[in-house]
N, C-alpha and C positions, 0 to 999 in steps of 0.2 A: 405280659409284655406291655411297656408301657409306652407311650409315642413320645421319643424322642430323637430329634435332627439334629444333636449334638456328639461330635464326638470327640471322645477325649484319650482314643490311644490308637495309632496307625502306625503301622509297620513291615516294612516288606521283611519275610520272614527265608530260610531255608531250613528245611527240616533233612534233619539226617534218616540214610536207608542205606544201609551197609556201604557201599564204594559210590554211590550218588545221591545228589540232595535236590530234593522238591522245593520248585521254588511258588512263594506264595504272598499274598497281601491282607493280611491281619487287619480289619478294624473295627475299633468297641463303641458303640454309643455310650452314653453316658448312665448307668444303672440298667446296664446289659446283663438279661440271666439266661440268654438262651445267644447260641453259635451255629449260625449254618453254616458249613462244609460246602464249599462248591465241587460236583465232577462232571466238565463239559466234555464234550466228545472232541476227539482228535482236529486241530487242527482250528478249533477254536480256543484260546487263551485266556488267562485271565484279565488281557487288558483288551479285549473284546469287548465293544461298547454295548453289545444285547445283553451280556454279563454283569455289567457295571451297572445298567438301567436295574436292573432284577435286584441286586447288591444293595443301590440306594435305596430304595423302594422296603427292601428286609431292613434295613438300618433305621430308616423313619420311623419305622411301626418299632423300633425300640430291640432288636437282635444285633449281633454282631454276625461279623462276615469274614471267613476264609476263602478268599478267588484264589485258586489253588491249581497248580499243572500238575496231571499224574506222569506226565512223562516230562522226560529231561528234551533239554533242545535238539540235542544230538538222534534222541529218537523219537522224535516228531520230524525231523527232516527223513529217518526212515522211512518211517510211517506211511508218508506222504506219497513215496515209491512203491509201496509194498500192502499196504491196509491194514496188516495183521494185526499191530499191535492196539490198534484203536479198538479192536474186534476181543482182545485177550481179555476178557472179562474179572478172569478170577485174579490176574496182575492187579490191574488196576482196583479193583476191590481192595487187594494185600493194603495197598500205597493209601490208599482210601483212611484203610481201617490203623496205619500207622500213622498217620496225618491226625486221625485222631487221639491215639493215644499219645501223641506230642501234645497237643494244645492241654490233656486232659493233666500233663507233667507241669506245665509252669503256671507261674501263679495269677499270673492277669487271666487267666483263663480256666482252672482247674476249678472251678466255683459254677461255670455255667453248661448247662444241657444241652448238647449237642443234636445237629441235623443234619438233614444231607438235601442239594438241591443237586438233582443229576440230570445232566442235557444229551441228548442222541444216544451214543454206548454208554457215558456215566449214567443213563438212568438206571441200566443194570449192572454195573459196579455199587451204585448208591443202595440197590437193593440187597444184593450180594453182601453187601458191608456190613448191612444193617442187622442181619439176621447174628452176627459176633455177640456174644451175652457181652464182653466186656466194653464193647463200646455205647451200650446204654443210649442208644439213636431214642431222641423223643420224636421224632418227625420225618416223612419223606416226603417230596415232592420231585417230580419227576417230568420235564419239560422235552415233549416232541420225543421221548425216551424209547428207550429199547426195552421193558421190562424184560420181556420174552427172556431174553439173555442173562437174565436172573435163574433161569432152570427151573430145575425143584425145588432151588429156595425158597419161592415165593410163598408156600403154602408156609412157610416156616417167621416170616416178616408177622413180628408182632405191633410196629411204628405202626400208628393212624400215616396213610400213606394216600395222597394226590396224583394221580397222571391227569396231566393237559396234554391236550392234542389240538391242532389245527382242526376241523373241517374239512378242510380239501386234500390232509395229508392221508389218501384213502388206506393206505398199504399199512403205514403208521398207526391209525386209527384201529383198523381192523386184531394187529399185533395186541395193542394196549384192552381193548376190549375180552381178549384170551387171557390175558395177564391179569385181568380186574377178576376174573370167575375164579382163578388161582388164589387169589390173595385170601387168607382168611381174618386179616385186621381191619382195623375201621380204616375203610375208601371207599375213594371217591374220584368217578372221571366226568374230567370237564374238557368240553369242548367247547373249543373258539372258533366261533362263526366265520367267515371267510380267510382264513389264517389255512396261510401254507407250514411247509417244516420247520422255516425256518423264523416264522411270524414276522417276516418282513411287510408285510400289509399295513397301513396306516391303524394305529390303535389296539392293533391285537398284542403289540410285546406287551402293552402297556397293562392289556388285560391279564398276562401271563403274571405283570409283578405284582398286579392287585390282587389275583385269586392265590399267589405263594404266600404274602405276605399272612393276608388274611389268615389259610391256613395254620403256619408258623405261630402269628396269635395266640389261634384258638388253642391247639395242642402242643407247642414247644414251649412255651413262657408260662 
C-alpha cells in the first residue's frame, strides 16, 4: 500500500440483493490494490462523519473504500423501533459478503484485495463474512465491535485480524478480549486509552484511524 491522497474514481454506488439494493460510496485512490469494505452498526451510516474520518485516513495510506449500508432505509427506521435487525448477524454477513462479490464483478475493482472494517454489530458480520472461502478477505479490523456475535466462526477466521476497543468501554472490552482467545489468525487487540464506545474523546477516533490504516498496510496491500 502505497501513500496516496489522490483520488481518481468516486461513486455512489447501489448494489443489487434480490428485491432491494444496498446503497453505498465507492472511492479509489490513485494505484489502489487493496478495498476496504465498510460494516457499521445500525443506525450509524455511511455518511456518518466517525466513518468518513476512518475512510480518509484508509484512503491516504493508499486503499480504497466502500462506506456501505447493510440495511435499506426502510429497515433502519425498523430497526430503530425493534433492535433486531441490527442484532441478525448472519443477514448482515449474507449483504456483506454480497457487497463483495459485486465489487470483486466490475472492473475498476475486480484487480484489488478486499477487507472488512466492522463497527458495533458489523464487527461480527465482518467476521462472519470473512470466514466465505470465496470472498478471499485479506484483512479485518474491527472498531468498538461485537466479535462475540461471530460464534464459532471465529476459530474458523483465517484474515490477520485487529479489534480496537475503547478503555472505559468495560463490557465491550471484556467481550473482545473472549473473542481474541477464540481467533486462531494473526491478532491483535488494541486498546485506546480514555476512549469510550463510541471514541468520541478528543484524539481517540483519530487513534482508531491511525492503528486501521496502519494495519490495512501491513497485511492488505
Amino acid at each position: 500500500m502505497q501513500n496516496s491522497q489522490q483520488t481518481t474514481f468516486s461513486q455512489e454506488v447501489n448494489i443489487p440483493l434480490g428485491s432491494i439494493a444496498l446503497s453505498g460510496e465507492l472511492n479509489l485512490p490513485a494505484a489502489a490494490t487493496g478495498l476496504v469494505l465498510f460494516a457499521h452498526g445500525s443506525g450509524s451510516s455511511r455518511h456518518r462523519p466517525r466513518n468518513r474520518l476512518v475512510a480518509q485516513v484508509i484512503r491516504n495510506a493508499g486503499a480504497g473504500t466502500l462506506l456501505l449500508d447493510l440495511l435499506t432505509r426502510e429497515e433502519e427506521l425498523i430497526d430503530r423501533q425493534t433492535w433486531h435487525l441490527r442484532f441478525d448477524i448472519p443477514l448482515l454477513a449474507r449483504r456483506l459478503a454480497a457487497a463483495t462479490a459485486w465489487v470483486k464483478s466490475k472492473p475498476e475493482t475486480c484487480h484489488l484485495r478486499a477487507g472488512y472494517f466492522g463497527a458495533s454489530t458489523g464487527g461480527g458480520a465482518a467476521l462472519l463474512a470473512a470466514v466465505e472461502p470465496d470472498n478471499q478477505i485479506g484483512a479485518v479490523v474491527s472498531r468498538g465491535g461485537r466479535p462475540d456475535l461471530a460464534g464459532a466462526a471465529l476459530s474458523r477466521v483465517s484474515a490477520p485480524t485487529l479489534l480496537i476497543v475503547g478503555g472505559l468501554d468495560d463490557v465491550i472490552l471484556h467481550l473482545n478480549e473472549d473473542a481474541l482467545a477464540q481467533l486462531r489468525c494473526v491478532k491483535e487487540l488494541k486498546i485506546v486509552p480514555g476512549a469510550t464506545h463510541l471514541f468520541e474523546e478528543p484524539g481517540t477516533l483519530e487513534e482508531v484511524a491511525r492503528l486501521t490504516a496502519d494495519w490495512f498496510r501491513k497485511y492488505l496491500c
